[in-house]
N, C-alpha and C positions, 0 to 999 in steps of 0.2 A: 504494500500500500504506500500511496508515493504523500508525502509530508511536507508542506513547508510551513515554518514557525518565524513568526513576524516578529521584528524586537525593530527597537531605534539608535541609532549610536550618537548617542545626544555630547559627547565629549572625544576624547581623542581614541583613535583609534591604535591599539597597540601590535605592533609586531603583522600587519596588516600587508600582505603582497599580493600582487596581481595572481591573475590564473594562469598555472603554470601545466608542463605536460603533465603533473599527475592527476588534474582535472581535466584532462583534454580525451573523455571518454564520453561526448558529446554532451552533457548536458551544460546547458548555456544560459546567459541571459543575455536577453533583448528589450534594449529601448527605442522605440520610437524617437523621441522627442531629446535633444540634446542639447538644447540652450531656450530659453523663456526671453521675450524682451515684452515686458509691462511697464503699464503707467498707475496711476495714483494721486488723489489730495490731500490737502492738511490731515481732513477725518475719515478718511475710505480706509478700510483694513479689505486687502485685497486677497483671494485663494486660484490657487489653482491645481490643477490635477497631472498626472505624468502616466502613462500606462507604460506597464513593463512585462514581459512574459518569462518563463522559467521555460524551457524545453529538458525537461527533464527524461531521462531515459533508465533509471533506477530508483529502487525503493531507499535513499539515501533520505536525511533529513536537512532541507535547506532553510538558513537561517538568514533572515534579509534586513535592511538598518540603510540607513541614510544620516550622511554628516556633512552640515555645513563648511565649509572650509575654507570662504572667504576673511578677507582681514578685518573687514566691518558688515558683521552680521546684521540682517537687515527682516531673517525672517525667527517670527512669532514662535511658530511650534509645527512640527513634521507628524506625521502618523503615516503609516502602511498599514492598507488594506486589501485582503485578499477578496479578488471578485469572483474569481472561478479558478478548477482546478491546478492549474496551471498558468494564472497572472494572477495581477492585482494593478493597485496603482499609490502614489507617492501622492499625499495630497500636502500642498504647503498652505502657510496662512502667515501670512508678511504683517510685521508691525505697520501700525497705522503712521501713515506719509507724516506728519509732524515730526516722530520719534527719529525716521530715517533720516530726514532732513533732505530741505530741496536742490533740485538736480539729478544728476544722472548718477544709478549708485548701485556696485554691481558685486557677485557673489557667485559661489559655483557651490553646487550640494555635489557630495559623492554617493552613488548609491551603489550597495556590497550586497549580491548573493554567498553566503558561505556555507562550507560542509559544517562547522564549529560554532559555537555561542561568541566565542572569540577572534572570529575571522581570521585563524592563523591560515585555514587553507580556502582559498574562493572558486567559485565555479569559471569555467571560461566564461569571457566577457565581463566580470565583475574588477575592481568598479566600473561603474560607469561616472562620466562629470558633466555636470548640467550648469552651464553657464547661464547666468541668471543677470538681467541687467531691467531695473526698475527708474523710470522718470519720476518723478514728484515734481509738481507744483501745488505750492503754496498761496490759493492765493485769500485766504483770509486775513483781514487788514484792520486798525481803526485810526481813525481819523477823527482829531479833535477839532468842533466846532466852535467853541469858546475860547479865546486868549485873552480874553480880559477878565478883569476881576468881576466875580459874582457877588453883588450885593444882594443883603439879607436885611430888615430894616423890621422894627418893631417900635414902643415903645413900652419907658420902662415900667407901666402898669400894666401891661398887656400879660399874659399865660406864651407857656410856651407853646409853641406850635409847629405842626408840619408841612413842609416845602416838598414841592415835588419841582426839581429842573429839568426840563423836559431837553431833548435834542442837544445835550452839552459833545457827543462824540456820533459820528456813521463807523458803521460797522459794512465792512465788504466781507459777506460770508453766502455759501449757499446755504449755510445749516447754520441757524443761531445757537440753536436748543441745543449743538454739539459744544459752546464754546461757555469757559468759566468768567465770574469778573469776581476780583477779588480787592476791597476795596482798604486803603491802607487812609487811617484817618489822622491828620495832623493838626486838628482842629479842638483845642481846647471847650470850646461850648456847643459845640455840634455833636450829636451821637447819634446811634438809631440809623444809619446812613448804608442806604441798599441801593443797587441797581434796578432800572427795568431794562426790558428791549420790546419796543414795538417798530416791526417790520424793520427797516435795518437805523434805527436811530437807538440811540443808548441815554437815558434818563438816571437823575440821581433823586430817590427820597431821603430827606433825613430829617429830623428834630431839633430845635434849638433847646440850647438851658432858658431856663425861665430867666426872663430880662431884670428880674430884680438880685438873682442870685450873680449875673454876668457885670449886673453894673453898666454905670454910665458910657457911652463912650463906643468908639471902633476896636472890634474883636478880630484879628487876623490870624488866618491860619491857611492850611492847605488841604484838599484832599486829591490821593491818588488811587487810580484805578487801575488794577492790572488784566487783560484782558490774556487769557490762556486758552489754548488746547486741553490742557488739564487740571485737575482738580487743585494739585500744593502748587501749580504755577512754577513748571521747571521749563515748561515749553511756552510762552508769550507769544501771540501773533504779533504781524509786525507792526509796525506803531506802538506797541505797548512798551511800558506804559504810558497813561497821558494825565495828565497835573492839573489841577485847577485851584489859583487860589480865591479864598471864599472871607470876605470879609459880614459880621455881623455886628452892626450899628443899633444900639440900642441907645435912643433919642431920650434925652433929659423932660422934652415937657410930657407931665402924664394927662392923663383926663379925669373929670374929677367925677363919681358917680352921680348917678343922676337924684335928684332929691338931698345930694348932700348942702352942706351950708360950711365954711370954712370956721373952727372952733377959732374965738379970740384967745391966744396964748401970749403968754410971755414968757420971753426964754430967762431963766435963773441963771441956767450956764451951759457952755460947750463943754461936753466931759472930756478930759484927756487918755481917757482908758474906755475900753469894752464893756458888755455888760453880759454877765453870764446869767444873772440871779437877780431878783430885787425884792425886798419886803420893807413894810413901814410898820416903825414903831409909834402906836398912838400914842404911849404919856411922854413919850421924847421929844415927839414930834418930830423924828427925823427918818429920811433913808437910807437904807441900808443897802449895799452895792459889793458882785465879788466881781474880780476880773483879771483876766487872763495875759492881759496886755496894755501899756506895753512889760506887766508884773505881775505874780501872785499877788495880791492885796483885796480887800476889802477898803470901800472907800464909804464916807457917811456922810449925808447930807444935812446942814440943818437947817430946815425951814424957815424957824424964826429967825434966825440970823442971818442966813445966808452964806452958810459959812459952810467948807469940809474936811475931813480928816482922813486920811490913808493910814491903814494899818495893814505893815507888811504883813504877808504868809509863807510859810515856810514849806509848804509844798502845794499845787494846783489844787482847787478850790473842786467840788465833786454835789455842793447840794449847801443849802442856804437853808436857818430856820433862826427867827425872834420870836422874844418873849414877849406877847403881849396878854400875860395875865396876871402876872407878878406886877409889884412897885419898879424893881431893879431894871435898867433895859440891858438885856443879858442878848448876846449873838451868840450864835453856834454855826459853825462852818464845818462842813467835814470834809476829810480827805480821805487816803490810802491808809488806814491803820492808827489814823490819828482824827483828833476833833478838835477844833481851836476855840474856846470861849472868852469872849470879849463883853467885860460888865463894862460899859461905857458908862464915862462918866460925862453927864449933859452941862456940869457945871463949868471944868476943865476940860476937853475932850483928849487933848493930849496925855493928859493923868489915864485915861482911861485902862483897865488894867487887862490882860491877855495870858491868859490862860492854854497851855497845852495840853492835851489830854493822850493818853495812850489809849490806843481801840483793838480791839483784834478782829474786826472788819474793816472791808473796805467798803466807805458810806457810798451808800446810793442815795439816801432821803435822814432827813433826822428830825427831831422835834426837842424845844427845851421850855422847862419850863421851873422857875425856881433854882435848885439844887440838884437838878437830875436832865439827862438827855438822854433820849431815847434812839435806837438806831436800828434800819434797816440797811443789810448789806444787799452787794452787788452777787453773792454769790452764796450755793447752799441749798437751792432747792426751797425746800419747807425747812425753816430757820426759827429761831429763839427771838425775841427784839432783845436785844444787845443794850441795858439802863448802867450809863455810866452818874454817879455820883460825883458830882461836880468834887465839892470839899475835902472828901478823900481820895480821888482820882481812883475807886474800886468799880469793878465789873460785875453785872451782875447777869445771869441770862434769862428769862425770863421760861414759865413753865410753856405756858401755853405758844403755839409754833405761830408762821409767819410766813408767808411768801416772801422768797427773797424778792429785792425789786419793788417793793411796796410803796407805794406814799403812805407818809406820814402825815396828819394835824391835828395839834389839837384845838377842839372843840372852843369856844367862847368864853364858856362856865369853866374852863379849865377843870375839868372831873373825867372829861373821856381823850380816846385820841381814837377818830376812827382813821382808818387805812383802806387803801385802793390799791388791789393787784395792778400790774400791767404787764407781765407777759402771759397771762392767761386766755384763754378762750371759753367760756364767757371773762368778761371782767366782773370781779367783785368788789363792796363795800362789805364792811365788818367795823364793828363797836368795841372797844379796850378799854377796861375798867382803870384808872390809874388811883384809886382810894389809897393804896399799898404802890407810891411811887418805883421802888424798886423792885418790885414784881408784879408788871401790870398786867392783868389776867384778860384774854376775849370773853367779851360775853356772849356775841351771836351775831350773824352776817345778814345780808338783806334777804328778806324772802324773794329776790329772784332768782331765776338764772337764763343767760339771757336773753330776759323779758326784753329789754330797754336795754338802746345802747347809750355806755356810759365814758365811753371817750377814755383818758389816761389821764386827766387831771380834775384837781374840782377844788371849789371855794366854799365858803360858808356865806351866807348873810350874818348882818352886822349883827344882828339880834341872835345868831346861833339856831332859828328856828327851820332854814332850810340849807339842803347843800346843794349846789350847782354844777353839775359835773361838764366836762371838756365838749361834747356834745351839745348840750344844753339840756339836756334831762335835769327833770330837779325830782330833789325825794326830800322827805320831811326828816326833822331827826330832832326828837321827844324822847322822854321819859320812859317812855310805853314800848315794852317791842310790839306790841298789836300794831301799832302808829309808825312806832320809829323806823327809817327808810322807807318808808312807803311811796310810791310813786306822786308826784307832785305838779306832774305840767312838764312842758318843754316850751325851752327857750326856742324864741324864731332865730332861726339862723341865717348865716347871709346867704343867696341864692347868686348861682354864677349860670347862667344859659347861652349857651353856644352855640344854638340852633340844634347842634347835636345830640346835646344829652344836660340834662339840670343836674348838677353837683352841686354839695349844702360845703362852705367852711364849716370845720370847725371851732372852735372859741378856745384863744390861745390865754386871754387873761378874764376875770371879774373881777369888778369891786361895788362893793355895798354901800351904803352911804349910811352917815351915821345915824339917819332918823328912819333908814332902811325903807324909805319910798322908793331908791331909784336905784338903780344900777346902770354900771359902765361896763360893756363889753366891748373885746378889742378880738378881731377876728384873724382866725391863723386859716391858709396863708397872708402873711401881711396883705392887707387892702387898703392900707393910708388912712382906713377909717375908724370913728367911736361910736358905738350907737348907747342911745341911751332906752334904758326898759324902764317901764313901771314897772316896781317889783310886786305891786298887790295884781295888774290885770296880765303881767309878765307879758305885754305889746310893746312895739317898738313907739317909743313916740319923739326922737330924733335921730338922724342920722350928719353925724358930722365930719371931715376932711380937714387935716393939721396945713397949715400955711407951709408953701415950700420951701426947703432950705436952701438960700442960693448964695452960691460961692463966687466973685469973678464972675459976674452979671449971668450965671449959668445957676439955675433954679432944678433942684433937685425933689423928689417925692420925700416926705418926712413919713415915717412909720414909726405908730404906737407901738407901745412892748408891755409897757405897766400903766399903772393908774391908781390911785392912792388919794383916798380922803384922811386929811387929817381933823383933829379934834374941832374945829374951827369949819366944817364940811367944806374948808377947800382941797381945788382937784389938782394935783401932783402929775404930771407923768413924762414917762423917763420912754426917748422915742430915738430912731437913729434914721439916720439918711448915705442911702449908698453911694457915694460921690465917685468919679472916676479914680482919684486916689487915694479911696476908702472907706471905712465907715465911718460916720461922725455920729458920736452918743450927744441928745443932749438932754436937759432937765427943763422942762418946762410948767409954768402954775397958767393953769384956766381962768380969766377974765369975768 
């Protein structure tokens, strides 16, 4: 029975000679076909076939293989198949023309009948050599339409938004869908930044940063596109790549909403430092300020005088809390494994005295009040509240657990401290007994879960009888757990409509007023604006816009941040302006 067993000799061939007379007992091979001349494009992977016959005249077993043998291999992968007893054929399949590279590009395959696995002995006529010679053209191309600078133009009250630049490159291709673009962004406030292709034009989408985070001023940058054959972009068609620089001008005048009215302020002062934090203390009458730059320090304002004080810190500031339930006006700053307290003294400010504390957390949120602070860490899971004792600088950990991550406040009455998760899903409210200051026990969390979204942050009204959470949700907070936390109303919120879809702010500050008719909300993201609520019909019944702050006849948007009634129900608030070289904090009192 006559045999032949198909292999490939995909590598070199060893110890390999022609057919000599001890195969010259007639069985042979024959090929037809002895040199190939093809063509090919950038993305054609091209095949072709080769027949070859065995004239075999014995029951011998013949073993057949092909090897490339050119200097620059040009084809993909070989197989042999047998078609009938006695042939088969050589089918090849050439890398795709990109890979080869264009022009004329040539190769010879060997193809080996042998008596051996090894092709030490071959039948007559084996090898045969198949000269092989492939044309490519290339002619996939882009061509850039744009050499000038693209402008991007918003202003700085505006949202961010997406640009689509249509027809920036042509593309010469017969197959788009075969080709990659790969887009390299050198654009500081640009992101989000993708290609299209309709018919042979090449488009760019991308996104801008929001104009109040980019600032005033011309944004320059560049984007490049690389247009490929393939996927990691080792092969570029020609033209690629192609460059465009992209400037984004974000215009200093904003627009002011509609219904607003410009609040009358007067500036107390241009801060010369940042603002990470603010609280006001009522029997001081002053604000309390931490910041980051251009130092650790806490700085303090005082109202009545108009006077302030820096007090350095000895490591970055992590969470801000005043005393305002005690006589003393006591500050508590916390850090990485430390808490700084500062009983300010209102007579001398500079006497004021500064307290180090050792923690063995690192603060997230704290509360003080008296002789004791309270602390939530950054890490932990379900955590102890961490009560340092001012006077003896001791620790205490508290029985009952904690989300790490929590806010801290306490309450008005100074008797509770409730707390707000915020990495949770739902978020929670929860009550803490502090009867027993250094070990303040939870009593019980809000009958939701959630019910009501409650945002990450919240305030109290002046009176302690309601809280207002980030959101605007309000819940009540009594005596009573029947009562206490109970749902209470929601705050209106600012409304943003875009034709597209109605998204709520939501509310970065409150403040209460001291005879708790009215409230100040100031809406996150910054919108320039304050509105004022009736807190008994909890409706808007003002909406107000801070005058702009202009530098060198250039008029910037002023954004609230806090807002602060003191004893006297006037309004405090501490607001910044993004100027082209910076942010400028500054302090202002309402008119």
């Amino acid at each position: 029975m006559k045999k032949i067993v198909l292999i490939m000799l995909c590598t070199t061939l060893y110890g390999c000679g022609g057919g000599d007379d001890e195969t010259s007992n007639s069985t042979s091979l024959s090929m037809p076909i002895t040199s190939l001349s093809l063509s090919s494009n950038g993305t054609e992977s091209v095949y072709s076939t080769i027949p070859f016959t065995i004239n075999q005249k014995d029951n011998s077993t013949i073993y057949i293989g092909a090897l490339e043998t050119g200097s620059t291999p040009i084809i993909q992968y070989m197989n042999v198949y047998q078609t009938a007893e006695n042939s088969g054929e050589l089918s090849l399949s050439f890398e795709q023309g990109y890979k080869i590279g264009e022009g004329l590009k040539t190769t010879t395959v060997d193809f080996y009948a042998c008596y051996d696995e090894n092709c030490q002995s071959q039948i007559e006529g084996s090898p045969v050599s198949i000269n092989i010679s492939m044309s490519v053209t290339l002619d996939e191309s882009i061509t850039t339409n744009k050499t000038e600078t693209i402008e991007i133009s918003t202003d700085t009250d505006a949202a961010s938004q997406y640009v689509t630049i249509d027809d920036i490159a042509t593309l010469a291709s017969a197959k788009n869908d075969n080709l990659y673009f790969n887009v390299r962004d050198e654009h500081q406030y640009l992101d989000n930044i993708t290609t299209t292709v309709s018919s042979h034009n090449l488009g760019l989408n991308l996104r801008t940063m929001d104009p109040s985070d980019a600032g005033f001023g011309v944004h320059s940058g560049s984007v490049t596109i690389d247009a490929c054959y393939d996927y990691d972009c080792v092969y570029p068609i020609k033209g690629s790549p192609v460059s465009y620089n992209i400037n984004y001008n974000v215009n200093y005048e904003a627009s002011v909403p509609d219904g607003s009215v410009i609040l009358n302020t007067t500036k107390l002062s241009t801060l010369n430092h940042n603002v990470l934090e603010a609280e006001y203390i009522d029997n001081a009458d002053i604000v309390v300020m931490t910041s980051s730059t251009p130092d650790n320090a806490v700085y303090i304002y005082d109202t009545k005088n108009n006077t302030s004080q820096k007090i350095p810190l000895t490591r970055p500031a992590t969470s801000l809390a005043v005393d305002n339930i005690s006589a003393a006006a006591k500050i508590a700053v916390g850090h990485d494994a430390l808490v700084t307290v500062i009983n300010y003294d209102n007579i001398t400010p500079s006497a004021s005295d500064v307290i180090t504390l050792a923690s063995t957390s690192h603060v997230y949120d704290l509360a003080i009040k008296g002789d004791y602070v309270w602390i939530s860490p950054y890490q932990g899971q379900w955590v102890n509240i961490e009560t340092i004792e001012i006077s003896t600088n001791s620790i205490v950990k508290a029985s009952s657990s904690l989300r790490h991550r929590s806010l801290l406040k306490i309450h008005p009455t100074g008797e509770y401290l409730y707390t707000m998760t915020t990495d949770t899903s739902p978020r929670d409210i929860a009550k803490t007994d502090l009867s027993d200051p250094l070990h303040p026990v939870e009593l019980y969390d809000s009958p939701y879960h959630g019910d009501y979204n409650i945002g990450a942050d919240f305030w109290y009204s002046n009176n302690g009888q309601y809280i207002y959470t980030k959101s605007g949700t309000s819940f009540r907070a009594t005596e009573d757990r029947n009562t206490d936390m109970t749902y209470a109303g929601t705050l209106p919120l600012m409304v943003e409509d875009d034709s597209n879809w109605i998204s709520y702010y939501d509310i970065s500050h409150i403040e209460s007023s001291n005879d708790n008719t009215q409230l100040v909300l100031i809406d996150d993201p910054a919108s320039g604006t304050l509105r004022y609520i009736d807190s008994g019909t909890i409706q808007q019944t003002h909406l107000f816009t801070l005058e702009n702050t202009e530098v060198d006849t250039v008029k910037y948007r002023t954004n609230p941040l806090y807002a602060f009634y003191n004893n006297s129900n006037q309004l405090f608030i501490i607001s910044v302006s993004n100027l082209d070289t910076g942010e400028q904090y500054s302090l202002l009192q309402v008119q």
